[in-house]
C-alpha positions as CSV (number, residue, x, y, z in Angstrom):
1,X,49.6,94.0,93.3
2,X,48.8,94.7,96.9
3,X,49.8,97.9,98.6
4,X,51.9,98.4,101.1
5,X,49.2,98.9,103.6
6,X,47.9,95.8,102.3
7,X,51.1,93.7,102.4
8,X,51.6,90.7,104.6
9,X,53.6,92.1,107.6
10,X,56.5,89.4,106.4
11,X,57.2,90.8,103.8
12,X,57.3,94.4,105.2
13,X,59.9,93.2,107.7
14,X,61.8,91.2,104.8
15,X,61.8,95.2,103.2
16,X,63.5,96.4,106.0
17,X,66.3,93.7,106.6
18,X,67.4,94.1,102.3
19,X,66.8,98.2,103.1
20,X,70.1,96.6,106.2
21,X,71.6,94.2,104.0
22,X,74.9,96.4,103.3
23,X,77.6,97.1,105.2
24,X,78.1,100.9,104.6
25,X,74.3,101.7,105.9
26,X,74.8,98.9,109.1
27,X,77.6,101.3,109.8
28,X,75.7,104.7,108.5
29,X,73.1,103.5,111.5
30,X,75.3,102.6,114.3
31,X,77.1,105.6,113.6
32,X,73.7,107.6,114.3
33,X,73.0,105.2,116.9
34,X,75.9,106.3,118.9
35,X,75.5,109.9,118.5
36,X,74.2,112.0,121.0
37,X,70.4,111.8,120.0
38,X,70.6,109.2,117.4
39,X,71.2,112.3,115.5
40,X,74.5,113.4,113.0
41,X,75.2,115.6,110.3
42,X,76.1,114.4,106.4
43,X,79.2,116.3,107.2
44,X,80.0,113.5,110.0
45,X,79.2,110.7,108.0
46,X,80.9,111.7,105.2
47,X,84.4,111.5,107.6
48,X,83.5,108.5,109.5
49,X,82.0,106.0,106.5
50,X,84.7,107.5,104.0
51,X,82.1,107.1,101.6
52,X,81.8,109.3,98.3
53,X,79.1,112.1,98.8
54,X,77.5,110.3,96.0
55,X,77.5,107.0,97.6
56,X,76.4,107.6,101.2
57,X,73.5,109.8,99.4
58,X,72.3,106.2,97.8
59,X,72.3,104.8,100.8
60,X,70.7,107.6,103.0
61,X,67.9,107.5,100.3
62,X,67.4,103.8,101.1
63,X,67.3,104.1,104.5
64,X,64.7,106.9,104.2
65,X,62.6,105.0,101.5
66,X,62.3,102.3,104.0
67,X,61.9,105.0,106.7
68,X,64.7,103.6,109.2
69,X,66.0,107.1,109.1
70,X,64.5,110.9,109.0
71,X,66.5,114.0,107.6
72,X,65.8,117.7,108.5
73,X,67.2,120.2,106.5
74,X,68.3,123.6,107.8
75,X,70.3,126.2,106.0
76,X,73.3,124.3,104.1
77,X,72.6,121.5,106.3
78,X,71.1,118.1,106.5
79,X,71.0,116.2,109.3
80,X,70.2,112.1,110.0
81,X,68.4,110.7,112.9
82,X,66.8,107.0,113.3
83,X,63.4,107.1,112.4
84,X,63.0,105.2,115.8
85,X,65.1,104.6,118.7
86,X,64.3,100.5,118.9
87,X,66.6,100.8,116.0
88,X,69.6,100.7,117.6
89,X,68.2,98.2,119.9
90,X,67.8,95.7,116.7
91,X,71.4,96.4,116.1
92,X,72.7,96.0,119.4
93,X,70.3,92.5,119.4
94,X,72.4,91.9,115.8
95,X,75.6,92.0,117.6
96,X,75.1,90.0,120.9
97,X,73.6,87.3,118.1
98,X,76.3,87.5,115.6
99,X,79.0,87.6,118.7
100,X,77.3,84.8,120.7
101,X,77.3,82.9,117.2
102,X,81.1,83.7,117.2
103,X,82.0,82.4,120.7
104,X,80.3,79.2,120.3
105,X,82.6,78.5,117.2
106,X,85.7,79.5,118.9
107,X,84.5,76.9,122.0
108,X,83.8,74.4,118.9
109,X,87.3,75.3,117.4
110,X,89.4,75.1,120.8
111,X,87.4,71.5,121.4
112,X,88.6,70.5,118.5
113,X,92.0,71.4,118.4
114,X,92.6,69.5,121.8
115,X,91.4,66.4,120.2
116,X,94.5,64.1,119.5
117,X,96.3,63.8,116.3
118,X,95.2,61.4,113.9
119,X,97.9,60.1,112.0
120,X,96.9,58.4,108.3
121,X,98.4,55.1,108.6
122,X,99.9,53.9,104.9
123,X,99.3,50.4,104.1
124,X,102.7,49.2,102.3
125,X,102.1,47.0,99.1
């Protein structure tokens, strides 16, 4: 088994998009992405996600395994920051895709409905 220094770059990146692929840490990230600093207390996410303590820790974990995110502990607090600020560039490059992708159906979708009608003809027996 190679190691992950050794790993095909590929695969390194496919590691990151499934550390992504679920909604609760897409939104974890843009929250921390909006924040002033990329930065936000567990306190904030807590209220924003609505996630269970016990849920958003799962998914901070994940997102730190993979190192998309850093934590910093002081006192009775821990607090989130992107591990790097092209971060929330990729997300913002996720949107623009995914809304670009939407506006080309919805041309698609108004092209078709101004097609005319087609009525089923019935051939009587």
């Amino acid at each position: 088994m190679l190691s992950p220094a050794q790993a095909p770059l590929y695969e390194i990146k496919a590691n990151l998009f499934k550390a992504l692929a679920h909604p609760a840490r897409i939104r974890i990230l843009e929250l921390l992405a909006a924040a002033p600093e990329n930065t936000a207390a567990v306190s904030y996410l807590l209220a924003e996600t609505g996630l269970e303590a016990s849920h958003l820790s799962q998914h901070l974990a994940t997102l730190r395994k993979h190192k998309v995110v850093t934590s910093v502990r002081s006192a009775n607090s821990v607090t989130y920051r992107l591990a790097h600020p092209m971060i929330a560039e990729l997300l913002a490059i996720a949107r623009i895709f995914l809304l670009d992708g939407l506006a080309d159906s919805n041309a698609q979708l108004r092209l078709a409905q101004g097609l005319p009608s087609e009525h089923l003809k019935r051939s009587d027996s």
